[in-house]
C-alpha positions in Angstrom: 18.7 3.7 -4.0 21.9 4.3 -1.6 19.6 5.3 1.1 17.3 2.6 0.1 19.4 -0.5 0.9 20.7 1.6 3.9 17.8 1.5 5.6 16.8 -1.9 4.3 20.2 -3.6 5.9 19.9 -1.6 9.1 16.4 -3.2 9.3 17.8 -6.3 8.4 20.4 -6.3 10.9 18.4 -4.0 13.4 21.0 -1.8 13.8 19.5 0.9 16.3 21.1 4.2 14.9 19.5 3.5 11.3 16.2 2.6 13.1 16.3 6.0 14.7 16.8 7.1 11.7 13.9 6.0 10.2 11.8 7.1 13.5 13.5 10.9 12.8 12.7 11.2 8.9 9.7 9.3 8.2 7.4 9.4 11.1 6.6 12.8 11.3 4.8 12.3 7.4 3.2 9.5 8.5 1.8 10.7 11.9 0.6 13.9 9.8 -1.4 11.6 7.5 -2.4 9.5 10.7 -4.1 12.7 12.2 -5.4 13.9 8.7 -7.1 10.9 8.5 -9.4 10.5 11.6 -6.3 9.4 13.6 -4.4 10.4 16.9 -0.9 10.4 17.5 -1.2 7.0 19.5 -2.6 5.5 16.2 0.2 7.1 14.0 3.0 5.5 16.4 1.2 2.1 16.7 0.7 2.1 12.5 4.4 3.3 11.9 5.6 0.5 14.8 3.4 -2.4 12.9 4.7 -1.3 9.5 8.4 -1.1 10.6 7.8 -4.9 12.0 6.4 -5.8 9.3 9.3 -4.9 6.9 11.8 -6.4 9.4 10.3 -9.6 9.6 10.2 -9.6 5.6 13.9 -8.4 5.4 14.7 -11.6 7.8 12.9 -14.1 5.2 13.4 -13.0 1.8 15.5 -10.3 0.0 12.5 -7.7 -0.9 13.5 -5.2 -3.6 12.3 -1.6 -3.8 11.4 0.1 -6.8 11.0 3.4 -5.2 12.4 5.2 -2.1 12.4 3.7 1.2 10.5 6.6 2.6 7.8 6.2 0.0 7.4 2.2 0.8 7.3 2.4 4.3 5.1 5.3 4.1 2.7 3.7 1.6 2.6 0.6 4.2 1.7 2.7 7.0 -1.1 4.4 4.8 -2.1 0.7 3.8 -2.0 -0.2 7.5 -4.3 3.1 8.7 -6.4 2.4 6.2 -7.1 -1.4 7.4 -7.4 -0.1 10.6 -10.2 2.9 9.8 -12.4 0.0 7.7 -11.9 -2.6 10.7 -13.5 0.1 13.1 -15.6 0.9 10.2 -17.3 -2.9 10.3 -17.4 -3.0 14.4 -20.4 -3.3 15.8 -21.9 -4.4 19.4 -22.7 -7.5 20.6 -23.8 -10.1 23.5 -21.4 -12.6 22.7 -17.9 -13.0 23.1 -15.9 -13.0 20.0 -12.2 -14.2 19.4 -9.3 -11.8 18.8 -6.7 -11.5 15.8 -3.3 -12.6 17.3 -0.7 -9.9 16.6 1.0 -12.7 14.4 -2.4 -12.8 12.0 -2.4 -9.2 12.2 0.8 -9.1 10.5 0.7 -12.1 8.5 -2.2 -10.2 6.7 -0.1 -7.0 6.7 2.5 -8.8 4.7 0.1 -10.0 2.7 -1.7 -6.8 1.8 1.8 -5.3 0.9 3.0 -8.2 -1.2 -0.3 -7.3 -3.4 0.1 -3.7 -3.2 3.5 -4.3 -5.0 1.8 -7.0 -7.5 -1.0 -4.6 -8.5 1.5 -1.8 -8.6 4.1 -3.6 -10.7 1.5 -4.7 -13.3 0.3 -1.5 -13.9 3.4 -0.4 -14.0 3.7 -2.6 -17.3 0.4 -1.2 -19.0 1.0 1.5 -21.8 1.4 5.1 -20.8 -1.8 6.1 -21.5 -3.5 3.4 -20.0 -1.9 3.6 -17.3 -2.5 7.6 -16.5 -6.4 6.9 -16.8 -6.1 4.2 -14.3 -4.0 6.2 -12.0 -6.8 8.8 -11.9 -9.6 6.6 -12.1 -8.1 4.9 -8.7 -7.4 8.5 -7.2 -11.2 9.0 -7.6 -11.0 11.5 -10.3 -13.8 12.4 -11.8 -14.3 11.2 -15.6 -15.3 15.0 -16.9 -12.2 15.8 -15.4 -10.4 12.9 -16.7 -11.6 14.0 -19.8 -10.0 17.4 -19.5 -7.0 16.3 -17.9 -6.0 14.4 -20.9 -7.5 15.8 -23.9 -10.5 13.6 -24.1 -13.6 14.3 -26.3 -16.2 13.2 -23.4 -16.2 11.3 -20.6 -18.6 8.8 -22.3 -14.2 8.5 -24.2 -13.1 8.3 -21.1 -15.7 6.2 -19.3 -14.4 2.9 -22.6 -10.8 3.6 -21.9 -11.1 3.1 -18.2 -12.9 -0.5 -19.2 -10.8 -1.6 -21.5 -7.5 -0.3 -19.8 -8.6 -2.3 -16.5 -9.7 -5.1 -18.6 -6.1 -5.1 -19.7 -4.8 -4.7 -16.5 -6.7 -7.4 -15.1 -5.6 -10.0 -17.7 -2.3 -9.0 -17.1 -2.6 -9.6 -13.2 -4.3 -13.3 -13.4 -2.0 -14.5 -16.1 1.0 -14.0 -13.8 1.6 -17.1 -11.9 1.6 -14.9 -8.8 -1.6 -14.3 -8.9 -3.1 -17.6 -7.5 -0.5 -17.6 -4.6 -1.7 -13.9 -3.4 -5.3 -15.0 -4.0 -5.4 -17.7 -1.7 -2.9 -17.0 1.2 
């Protein structure tokens, strides 16, 4: 957590050296993601430059607090943010008319945003029971339910198939109770 609020008060006070920093020890995992993913190394340095923004301008507003490393946040917002950008070119198509462009300032507003409810969704689930909250881990990863099944000493996936309902179910309560919820819905 040291290094955590290191780098989060050299972003806040955008101190160059711990900037660098960050360029030298977390880029290089996100640029190998980047080009994993369908990416070039233009793309990686654009997504690690918008997520590094991103963080400053929320360091500037409000004190954000980090439940994990500082390499894993800004890594999962850059993964967030390549994401976005591989659906967006995903949905473009061609057309006669002009259309109007996202201002950079949108652009980010919405980044902000999508963080904000990656850290919701990730501290409710955080607050499910153990088991629960292993199924749901895999079950977002994609897993397969057999496997699921095998994983954690399930009889069948049919087992498996209930506990993923009811444990998203719960999940789901537990999100749209929280006052939260109706201020991240609608921004």
């Amino acid at each position: 957590m040291k290094k955590t609020n290191y780098f989060i008060n050299g972003l806040k006070t955008k101190n160059e050296k711990v900037i660098l920093e960050i360029y030298r020890t977390i880029y290089p995992n996100v640029k190998r993601f980047v080009l994993q993913n369908s990416g070039q190394e233009p793309d990686a340095e654009d997504v690690f430059q918008k997520a590094i923004v991103q963080i400053m301008a929320r360091v500037q507003v409000q004190n954000i607090e980090i439940n994990a490393t500082f390499d894993g946040y800004l890594f999962t917002a850059c993964k967030n943010l390549w994401r976005r950008e591989l659906n967006k070119s995903k949905r473009m198509v061609t057309i006669d008319q002009p259309i109007e462009l996202n201002s950079d300032a949108n652009d980010m507003a919405t980044s902000v945003l999508e963080q904000e409810r990656w850290e919701f969704f990730q501290e409710k689930l955080e607050l499910i029971s153990g088991n629960c909250k292993e199924i749901l881990k895999r079950f977002f990863k994609k897993v397969a339910y057999k496997d699921i099944a095998v994983e954690l000493d399930y009889n069948d996936e049919n087992v498996v198939r209930q506990r993923v309902f009811k444990c998203k179910k719960k999940l789901i309560e537990m999100i749209t109770k929280d006052s939260r919820f109706n201020q991240l819905k609608t921004l």
